[in-house]
KEKE-3310 file (N, C-alpha, C; in steps of 0.2 Angstrom, whole numbers, plus 5000, padded with zeros to 4 digits):
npx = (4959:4971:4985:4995:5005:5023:5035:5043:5035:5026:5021:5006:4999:5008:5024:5035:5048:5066:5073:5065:5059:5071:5070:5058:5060:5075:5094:5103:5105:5096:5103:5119:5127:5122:5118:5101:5088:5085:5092:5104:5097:5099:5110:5117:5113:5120:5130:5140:5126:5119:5113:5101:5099:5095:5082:5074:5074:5068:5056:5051:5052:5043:5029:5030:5028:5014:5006:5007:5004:4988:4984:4974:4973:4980:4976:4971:4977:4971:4969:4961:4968:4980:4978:4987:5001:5011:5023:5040:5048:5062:5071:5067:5056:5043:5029:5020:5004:4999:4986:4987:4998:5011:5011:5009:5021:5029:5023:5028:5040:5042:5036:5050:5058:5054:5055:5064:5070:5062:5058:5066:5066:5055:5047:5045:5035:5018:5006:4992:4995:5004:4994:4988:4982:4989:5002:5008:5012:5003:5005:4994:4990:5000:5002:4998:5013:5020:5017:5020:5035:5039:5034:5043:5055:5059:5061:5048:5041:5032:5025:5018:5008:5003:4987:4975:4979:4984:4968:4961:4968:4964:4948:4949:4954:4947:4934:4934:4940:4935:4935:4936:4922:4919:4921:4913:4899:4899:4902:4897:4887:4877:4883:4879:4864:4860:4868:4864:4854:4839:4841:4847:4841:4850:4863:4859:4859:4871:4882:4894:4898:4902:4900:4916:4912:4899:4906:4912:4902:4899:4907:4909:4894:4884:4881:4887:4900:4897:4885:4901:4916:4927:4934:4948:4955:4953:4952:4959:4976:4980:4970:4971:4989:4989:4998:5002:5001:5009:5023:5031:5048:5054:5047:5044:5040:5028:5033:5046:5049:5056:5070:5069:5064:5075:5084:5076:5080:5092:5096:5088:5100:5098:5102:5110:5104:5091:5080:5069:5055:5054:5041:5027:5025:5018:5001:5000:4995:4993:4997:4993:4982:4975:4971:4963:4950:4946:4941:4926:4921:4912:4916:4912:4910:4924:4930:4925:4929:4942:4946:4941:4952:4962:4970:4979:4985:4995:5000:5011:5015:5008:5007:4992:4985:4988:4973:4966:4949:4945:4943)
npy = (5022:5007:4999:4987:4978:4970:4960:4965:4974:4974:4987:4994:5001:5014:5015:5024:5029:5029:5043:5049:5044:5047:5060:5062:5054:5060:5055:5058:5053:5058:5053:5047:5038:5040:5030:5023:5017:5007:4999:5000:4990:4978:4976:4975:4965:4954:4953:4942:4940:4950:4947:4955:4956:4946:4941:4949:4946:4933:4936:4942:4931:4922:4931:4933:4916:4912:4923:4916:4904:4906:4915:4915:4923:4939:4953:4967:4983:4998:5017:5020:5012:5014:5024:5025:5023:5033:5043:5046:5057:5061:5054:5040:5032:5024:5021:5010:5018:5010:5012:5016:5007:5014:5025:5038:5043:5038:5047:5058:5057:5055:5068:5076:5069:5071:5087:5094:5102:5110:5103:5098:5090:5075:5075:5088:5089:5092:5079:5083:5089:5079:5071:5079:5078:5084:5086:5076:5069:5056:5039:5039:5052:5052:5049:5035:5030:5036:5030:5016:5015:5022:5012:5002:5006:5012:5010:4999:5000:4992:4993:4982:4973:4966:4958:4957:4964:4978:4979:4980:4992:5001:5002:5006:5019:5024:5025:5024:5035:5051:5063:5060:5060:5064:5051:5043:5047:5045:5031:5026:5027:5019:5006:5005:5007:4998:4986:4984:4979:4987:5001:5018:5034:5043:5036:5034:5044:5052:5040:5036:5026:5014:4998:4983:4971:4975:4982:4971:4962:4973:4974:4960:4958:4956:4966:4978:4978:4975:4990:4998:5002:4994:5006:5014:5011:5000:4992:4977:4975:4967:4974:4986:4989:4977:4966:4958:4960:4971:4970:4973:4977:4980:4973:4979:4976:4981:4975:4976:4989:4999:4995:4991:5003:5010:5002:5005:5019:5018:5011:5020:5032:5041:5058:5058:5064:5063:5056:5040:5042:5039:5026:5031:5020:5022:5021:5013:4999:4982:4964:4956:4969:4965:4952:4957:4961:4951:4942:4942:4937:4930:4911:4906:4919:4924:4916:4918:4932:4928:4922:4935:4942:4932:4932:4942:4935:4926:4930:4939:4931:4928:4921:4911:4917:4913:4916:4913:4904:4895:4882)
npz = (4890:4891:4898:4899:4911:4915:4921:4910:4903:4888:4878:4872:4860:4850:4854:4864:4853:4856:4859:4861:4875:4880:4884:4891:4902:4906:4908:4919:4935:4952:4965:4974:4967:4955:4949:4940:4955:4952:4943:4953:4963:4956:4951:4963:4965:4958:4965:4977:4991:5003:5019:5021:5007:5001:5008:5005:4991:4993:4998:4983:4975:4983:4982:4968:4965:4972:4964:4952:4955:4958:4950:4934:4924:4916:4919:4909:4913:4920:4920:4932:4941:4947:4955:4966:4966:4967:4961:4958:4949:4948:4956:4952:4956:4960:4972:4977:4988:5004:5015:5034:5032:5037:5030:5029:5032:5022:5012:5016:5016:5003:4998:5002:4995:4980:4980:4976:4985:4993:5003:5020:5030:5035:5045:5046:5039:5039:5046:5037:5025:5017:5015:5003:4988:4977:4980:4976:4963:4953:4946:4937:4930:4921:4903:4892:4885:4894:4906:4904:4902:4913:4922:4919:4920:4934:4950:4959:4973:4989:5004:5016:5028:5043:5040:5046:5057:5052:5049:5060:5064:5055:5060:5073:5070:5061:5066:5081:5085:5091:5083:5068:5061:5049:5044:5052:5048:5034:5034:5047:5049:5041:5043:5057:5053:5047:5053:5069:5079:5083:5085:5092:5087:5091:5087:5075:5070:5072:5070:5077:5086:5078:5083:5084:5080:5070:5062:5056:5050:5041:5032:5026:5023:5006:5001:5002:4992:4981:4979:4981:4978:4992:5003:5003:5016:5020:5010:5001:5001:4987:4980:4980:4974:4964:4965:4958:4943:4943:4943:4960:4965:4978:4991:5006:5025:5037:5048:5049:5048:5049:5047:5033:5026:5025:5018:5004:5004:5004:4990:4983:4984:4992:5000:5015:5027:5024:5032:5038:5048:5065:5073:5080:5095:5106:5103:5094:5083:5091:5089:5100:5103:5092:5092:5105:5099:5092:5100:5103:5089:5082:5076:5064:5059:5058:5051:5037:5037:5037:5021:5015:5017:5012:5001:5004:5015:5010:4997:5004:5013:5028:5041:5046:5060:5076:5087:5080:5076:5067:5065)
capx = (4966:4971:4990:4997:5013:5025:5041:5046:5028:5023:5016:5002:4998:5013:5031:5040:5056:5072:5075:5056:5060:5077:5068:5053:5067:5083:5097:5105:5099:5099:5107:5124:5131:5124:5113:5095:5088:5081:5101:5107:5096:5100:5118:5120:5112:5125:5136:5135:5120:5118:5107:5095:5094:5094:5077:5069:5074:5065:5049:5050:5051:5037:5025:5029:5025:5009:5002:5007:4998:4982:4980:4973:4972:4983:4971:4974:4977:4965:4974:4960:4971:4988:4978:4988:5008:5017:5029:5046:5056:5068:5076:5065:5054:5036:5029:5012:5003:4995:4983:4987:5003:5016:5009:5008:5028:5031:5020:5033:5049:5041:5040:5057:5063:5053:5052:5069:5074:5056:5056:5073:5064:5051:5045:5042:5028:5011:5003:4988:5000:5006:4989:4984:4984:4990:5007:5012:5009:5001:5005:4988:4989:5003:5000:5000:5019:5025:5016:5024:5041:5041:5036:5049:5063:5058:5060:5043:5040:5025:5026:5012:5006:5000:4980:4970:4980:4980:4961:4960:4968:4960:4943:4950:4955:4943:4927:4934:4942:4930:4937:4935:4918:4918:4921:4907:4894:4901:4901:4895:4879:4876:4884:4872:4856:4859:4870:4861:4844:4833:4847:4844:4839:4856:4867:4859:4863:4879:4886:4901:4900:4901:4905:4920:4908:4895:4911:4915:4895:4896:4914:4905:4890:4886:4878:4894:4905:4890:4886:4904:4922:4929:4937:4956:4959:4951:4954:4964:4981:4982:4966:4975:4994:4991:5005:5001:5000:5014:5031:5037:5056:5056:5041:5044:5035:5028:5037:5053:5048:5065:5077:5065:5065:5083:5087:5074:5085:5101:5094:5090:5106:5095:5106:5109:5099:5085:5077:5063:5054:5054:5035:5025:5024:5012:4996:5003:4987:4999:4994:4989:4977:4971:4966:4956:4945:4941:4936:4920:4918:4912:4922:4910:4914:4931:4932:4923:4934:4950:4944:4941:4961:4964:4974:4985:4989:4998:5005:5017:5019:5009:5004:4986:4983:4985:4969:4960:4946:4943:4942)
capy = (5020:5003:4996:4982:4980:4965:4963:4968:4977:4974:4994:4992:5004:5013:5014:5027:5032:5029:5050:5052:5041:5052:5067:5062:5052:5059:5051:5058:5053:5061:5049:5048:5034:5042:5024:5022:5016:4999:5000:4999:4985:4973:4976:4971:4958:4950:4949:4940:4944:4952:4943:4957:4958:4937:4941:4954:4943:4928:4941:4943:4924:4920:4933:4927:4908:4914:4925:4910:4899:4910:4919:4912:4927:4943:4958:4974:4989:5005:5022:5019:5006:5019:5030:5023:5023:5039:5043:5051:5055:5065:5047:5037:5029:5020:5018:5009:5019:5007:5016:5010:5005:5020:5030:5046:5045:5037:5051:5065:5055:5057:5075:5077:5066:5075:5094:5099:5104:5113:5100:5092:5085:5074:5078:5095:5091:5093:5072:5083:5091:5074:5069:5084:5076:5089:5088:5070:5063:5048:5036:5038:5056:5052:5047:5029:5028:5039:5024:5011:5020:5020:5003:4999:5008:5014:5006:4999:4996:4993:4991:4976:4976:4960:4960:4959:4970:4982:4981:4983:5000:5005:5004:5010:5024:5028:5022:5025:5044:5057:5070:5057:5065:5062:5043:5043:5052:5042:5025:5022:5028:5015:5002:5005:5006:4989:4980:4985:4977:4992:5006:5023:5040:5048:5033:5033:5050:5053:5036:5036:5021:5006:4991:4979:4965:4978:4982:4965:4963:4978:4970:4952:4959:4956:4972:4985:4979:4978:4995:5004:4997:4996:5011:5011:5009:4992:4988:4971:4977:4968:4977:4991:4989:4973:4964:4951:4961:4975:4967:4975:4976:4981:4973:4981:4976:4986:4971:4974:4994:5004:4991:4991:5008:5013:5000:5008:5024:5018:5012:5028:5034:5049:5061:5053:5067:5061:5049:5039:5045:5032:5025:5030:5015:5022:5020:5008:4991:4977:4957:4956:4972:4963:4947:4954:4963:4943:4938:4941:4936:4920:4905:4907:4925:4922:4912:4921:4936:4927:4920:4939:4944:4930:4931:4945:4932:4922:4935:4940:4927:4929:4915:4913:4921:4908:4917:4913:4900:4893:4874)
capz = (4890:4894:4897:4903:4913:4920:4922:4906:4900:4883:4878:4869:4855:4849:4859:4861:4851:4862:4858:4865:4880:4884:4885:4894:4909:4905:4910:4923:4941:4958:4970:4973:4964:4947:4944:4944:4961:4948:4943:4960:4966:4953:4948:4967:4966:4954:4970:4983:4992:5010:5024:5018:5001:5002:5013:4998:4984:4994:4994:4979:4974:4983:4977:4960:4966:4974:4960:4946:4957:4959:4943:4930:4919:4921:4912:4908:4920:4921:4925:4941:4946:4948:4959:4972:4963:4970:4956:4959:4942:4951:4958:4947:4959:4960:4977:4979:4999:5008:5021:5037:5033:5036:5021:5029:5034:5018:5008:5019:5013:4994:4997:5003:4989:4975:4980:4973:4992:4998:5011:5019:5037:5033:5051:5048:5033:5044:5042:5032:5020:5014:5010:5000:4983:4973:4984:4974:4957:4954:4940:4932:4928:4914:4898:4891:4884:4899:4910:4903:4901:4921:4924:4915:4920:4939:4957:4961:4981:4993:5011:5017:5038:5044:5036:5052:5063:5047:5048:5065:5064:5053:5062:5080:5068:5058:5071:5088:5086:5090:5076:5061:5060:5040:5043:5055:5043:5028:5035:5054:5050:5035:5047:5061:5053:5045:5057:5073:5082:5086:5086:5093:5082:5090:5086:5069:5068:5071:5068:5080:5089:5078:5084:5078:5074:5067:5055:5052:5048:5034:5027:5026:5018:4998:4997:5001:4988:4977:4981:4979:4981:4999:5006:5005:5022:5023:5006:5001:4996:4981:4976:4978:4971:4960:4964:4951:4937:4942:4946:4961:4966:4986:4996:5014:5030:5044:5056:5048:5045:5049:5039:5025:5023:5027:5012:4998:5004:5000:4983:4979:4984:4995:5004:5021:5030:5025:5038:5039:5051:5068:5073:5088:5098:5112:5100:5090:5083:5090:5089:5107:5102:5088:5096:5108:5096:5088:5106:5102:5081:5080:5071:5056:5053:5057:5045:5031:5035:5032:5016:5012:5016:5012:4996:5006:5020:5004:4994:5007:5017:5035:5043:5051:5067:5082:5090:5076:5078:5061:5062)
cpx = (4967:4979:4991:5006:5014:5032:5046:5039:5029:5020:5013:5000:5004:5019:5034:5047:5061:5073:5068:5059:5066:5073:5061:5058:5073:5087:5103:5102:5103:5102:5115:5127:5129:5119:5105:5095:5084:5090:5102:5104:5100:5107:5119:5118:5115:5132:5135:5129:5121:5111:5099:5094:5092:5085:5071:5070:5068:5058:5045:5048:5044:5030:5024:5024:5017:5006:5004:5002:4990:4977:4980:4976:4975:4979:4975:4974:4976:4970:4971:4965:4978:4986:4985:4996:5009:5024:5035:5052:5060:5075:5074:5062:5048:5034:5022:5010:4997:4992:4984:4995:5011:5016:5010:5016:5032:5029:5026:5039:5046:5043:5046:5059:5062:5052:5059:5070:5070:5059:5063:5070:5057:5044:5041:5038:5022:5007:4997:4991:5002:5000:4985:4986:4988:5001:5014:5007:5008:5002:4999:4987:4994:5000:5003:5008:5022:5024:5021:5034:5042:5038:5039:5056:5064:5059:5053:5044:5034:5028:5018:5012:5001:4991:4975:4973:4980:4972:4959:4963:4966:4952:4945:4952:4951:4935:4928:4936:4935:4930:4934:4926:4914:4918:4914:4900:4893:4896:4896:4889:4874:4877:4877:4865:4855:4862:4870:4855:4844:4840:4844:4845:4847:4862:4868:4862:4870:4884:4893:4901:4899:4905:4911:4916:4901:4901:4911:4907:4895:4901:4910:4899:4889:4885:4884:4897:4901:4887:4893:4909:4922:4931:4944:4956:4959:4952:4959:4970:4982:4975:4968:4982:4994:4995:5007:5000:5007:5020:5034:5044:5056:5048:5043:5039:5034:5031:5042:5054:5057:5071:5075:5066:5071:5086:5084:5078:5089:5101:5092:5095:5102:5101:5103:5107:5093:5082:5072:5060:5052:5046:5032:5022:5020:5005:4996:4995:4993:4994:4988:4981:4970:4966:4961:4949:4942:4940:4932:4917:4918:4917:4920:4910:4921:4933:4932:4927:4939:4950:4944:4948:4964:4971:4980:4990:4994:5002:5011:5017:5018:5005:4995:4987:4981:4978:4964:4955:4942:4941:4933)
cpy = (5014:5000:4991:4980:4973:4965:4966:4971:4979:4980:4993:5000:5009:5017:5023:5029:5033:5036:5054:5053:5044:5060:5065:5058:5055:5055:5051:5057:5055:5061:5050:5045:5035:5036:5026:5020:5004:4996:4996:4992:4978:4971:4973:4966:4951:4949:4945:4943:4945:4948:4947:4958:4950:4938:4943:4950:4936:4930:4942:4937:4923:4924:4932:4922:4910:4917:4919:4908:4900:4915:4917:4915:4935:4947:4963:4980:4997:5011:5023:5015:5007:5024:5030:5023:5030:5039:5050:5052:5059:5059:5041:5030:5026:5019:5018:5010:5014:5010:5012:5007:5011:5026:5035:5047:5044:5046:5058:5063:5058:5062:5077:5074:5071:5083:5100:5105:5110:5113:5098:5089:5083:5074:5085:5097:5088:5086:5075:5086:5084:5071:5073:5081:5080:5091:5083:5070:5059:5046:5038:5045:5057:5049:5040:5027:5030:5032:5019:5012:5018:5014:5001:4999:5010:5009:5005:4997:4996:4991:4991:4978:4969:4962:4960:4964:4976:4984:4984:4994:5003:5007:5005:5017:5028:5028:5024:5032:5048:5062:5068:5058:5061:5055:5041:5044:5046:5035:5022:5022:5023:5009:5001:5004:4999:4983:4978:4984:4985:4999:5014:5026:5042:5042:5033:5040:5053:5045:5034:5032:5014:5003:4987:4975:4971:4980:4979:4961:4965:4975:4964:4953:4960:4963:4978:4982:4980:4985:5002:4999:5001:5001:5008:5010:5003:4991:4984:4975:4973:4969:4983:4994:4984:4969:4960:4953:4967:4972:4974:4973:4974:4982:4973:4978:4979:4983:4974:4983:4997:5001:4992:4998:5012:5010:5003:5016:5023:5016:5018:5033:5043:5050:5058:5059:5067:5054:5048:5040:5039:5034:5027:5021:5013:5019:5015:5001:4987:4970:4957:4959:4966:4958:4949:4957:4957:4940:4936:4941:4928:4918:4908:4914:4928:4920:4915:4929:4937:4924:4926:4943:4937:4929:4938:4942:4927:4925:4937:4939:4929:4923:4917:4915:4916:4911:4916:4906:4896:4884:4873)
cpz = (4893:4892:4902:4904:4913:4921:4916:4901:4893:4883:4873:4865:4853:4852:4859:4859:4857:4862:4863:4873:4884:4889:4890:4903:4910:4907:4916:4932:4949:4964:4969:4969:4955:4944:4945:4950:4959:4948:4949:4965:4960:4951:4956:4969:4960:4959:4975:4988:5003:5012:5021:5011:4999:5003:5006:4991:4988:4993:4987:4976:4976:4982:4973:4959:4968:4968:4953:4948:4958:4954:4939:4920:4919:4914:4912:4913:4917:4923:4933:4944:4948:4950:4964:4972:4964:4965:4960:4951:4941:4952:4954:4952:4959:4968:4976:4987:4996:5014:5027:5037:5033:5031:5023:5031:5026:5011:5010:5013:5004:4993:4997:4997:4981:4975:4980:4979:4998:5004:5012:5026:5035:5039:5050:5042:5038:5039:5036:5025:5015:5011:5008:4993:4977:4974:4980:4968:4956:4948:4937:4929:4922:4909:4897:4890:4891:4904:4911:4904:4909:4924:4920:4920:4929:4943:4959:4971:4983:4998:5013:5026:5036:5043:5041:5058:5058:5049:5055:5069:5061:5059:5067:5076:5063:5063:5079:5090:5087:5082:5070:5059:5052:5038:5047:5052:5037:5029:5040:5052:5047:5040:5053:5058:5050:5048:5064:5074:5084:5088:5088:5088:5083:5087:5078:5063:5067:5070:5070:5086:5088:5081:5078:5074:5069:5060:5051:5048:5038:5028:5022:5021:5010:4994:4997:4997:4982:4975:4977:4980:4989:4999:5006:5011:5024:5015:5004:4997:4989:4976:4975:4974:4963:4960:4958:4945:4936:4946:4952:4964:4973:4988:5004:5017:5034:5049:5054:5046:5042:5046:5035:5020:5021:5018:5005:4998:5001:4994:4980:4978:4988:4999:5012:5028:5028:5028:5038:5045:5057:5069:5079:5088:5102:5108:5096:5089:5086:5089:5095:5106:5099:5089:5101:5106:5092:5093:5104:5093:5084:5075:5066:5054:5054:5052:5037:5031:5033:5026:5013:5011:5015:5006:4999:5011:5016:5001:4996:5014:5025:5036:5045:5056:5070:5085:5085:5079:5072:5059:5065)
residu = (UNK:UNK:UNK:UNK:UNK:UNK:UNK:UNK:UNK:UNK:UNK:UNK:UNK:UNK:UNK:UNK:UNK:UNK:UNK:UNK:UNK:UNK:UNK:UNK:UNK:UNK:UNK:UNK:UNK:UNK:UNK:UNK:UNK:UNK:UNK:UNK:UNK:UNK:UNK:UNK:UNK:UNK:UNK:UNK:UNK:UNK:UNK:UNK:UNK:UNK:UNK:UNK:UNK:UNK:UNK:UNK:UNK:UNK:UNK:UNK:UNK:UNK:UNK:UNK:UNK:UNK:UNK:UNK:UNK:UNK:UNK:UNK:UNK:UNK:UNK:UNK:UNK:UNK:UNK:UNK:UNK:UNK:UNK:UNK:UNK:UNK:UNK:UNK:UNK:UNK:UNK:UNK:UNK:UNK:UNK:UNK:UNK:UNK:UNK:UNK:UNK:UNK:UNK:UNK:UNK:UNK:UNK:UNK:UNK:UNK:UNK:UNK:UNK:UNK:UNK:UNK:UNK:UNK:UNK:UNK:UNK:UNK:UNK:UNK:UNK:UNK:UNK:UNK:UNK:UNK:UNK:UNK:UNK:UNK:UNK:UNK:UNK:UNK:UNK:UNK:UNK:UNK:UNK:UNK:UNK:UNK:UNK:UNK:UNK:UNK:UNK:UNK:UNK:UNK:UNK:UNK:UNK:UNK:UNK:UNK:UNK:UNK:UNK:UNK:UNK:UNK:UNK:UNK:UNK:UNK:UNK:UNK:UNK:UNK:UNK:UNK:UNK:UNK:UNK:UNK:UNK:UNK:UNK:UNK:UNK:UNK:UNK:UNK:UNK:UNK:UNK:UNK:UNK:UNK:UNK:UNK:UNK:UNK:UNK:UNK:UNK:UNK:UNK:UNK:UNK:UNK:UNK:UNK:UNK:UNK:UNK:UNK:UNK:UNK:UNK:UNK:UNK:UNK:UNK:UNK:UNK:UNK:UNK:UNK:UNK:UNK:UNK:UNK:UNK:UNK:UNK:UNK:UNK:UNK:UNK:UNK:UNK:UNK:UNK:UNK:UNK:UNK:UNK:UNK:UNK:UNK:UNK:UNK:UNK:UNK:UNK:UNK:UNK:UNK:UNK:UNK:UNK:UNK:UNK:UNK:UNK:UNK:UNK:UNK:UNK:UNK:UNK:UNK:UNK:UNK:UNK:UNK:UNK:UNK:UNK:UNK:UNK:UNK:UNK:UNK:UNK:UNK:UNK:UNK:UNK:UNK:UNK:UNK:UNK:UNK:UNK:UNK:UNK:UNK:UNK:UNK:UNK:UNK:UNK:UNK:UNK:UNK:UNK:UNK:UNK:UNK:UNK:UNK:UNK:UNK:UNK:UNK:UNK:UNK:UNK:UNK:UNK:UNK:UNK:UNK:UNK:UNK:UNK:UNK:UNK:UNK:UNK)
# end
């Protein structure tokens, strides 16, 4: 099956019937105001515009500009490539998780939004509960009309996290946790026996103390992608969302978390007991962290690693990293 979307997606083999289309969306929605949450963004963006929705359309804009200037060729999109789209057609939603970037508060709020009043604290869904697949449907398990049908009509969002302090929590969380056991097994082991001189039996064994640069090694390497794709936690979000091929509406940031989120609420018109859940802070990746984990990366794979995020550092608009050492 292969369809292809954009901001007003051409469906490729044949459409369906407005009478289909009722019945597969109806036309009542569960917010308050009675509109979509696509509705509700765009109708007010025919008024004057608030400081924040000024901000999201700027986002927006420059996405755009950026994926013009970088894609030559926009292809067709795989149902692989909608594991990652979190559908809601209760409120009529789209959410691309990004690992790493609030997905597991975001995956609660889902349930709360889609679970017809299961859930109503998104607190009191236990973080493994959220990621039980079975809990959320994913774009790719509809069928082709239906696909297109919701990118069409639905709110698309993602929320982005600066692309090295992202990476970096990734690997303090999947490499430095004792628990993560399955990460350790998976990857460290693979890690160490290729990116360590002379490594002991038991390091090779259990695999629970790679290094950052031993990381940044396996990343950099032509053989892992060769091999298999990256693991979502460290894969480039726009290998995971697309942006450039899927138009979405509300690009969040993890700087800017608690506004961003509050505002894809009010678009949806959810009941105002529903809260996005606030961040721990204590554990939190910060900059400062992330700088001192490139102490020790030479310039030349400094280099080569922002080259490899490099098209996220572009797409939404983060600058280089002053600690970086690139020239």
């Amino acid at each position: 099956m292969l369809l292809f979307c954009s901001k007003v997606p051409p469906v490729l083999g044949r459409g369906l019937l407005p009478a289909a289309e009722e019945r597969i969306l109806g036309t009542s929605w569960h917010g308050k105001s009675g509109r979509s949450p696509l509705q509700a963004l765009y109708d007010s963006d025919q008024f004057e515009q608030s400081s924040l929705q000024a901000t999201h359309q700027q986002r927006r804009d420059l996405l755009s500009s950026v994926c013009n200037r970088y894609t030559r060729k926009r292809r067709l999109l795989t149902p692989d490539d909608l594991r990652h789209l979190v559908v809601d057609d209760v409120h009529g939603l789209l959410y691309c998780y990004v690992p790493k970037v609030a997905c597991t508060n975001w995956k609660r709020v889902m349930m709360v939004l889609t679970g017809q009043g299961k859930y109503r604290d998104p607190l009191e869904i236990p973080a493994n509960e959220a990621h039980v697949s079975s809990n959320l449907r994913t774009l790719s398990e509809y069928s082709t009309p239906e696909i297109n049908h919701r990118l069409r009509n639905y709110l698309k969002f993602i929320f982005v996290r600066e692309p090295f302090e992202r990476l970096v929590s990734a690997y303090r969380n999947k490499f430095t946790r004792r628990y993560n056991t399955a990460f350790h097994k998976r990857y460290g082991t693979k890690i160490i026996r290729r990116h360590r001189q002379e490594p002991s039996n038991e390091a090779l064994e259990r695999g629970d103390d790679v290094r950052f640069e031993e990381f940044v090694y396996y990343l950099l390497d032509p053989r892992t992608q060769h091999e298999e794709p990256f693991n979502e936690h460290w894969e480039r979000v726009h290998s995971l969302c697309h942006p450039c091929i899927i138009h979405y509406d509300v690009v969040g940031k993890y700087e800017t978390l608690a506004e961003d989120a509050n505002y894809v609420l009010q678009l949806v018109g959810a009941d105002a007991s529903v809260k996005f859940p606030s961040s721990s802070k204590t554990t939190r990746t910060t900059d400062d962290m992330t700088a001192q984990f490139f102490e020790d990366i030479s310039p030349f794979y400094q280099r080569r690693l922002f080259n490899l995020y490099k098209m996220d550092y572009l797409l939404f608009n983060y600058s280089i990293p002053s600690y970086l050492r690139l020239r």
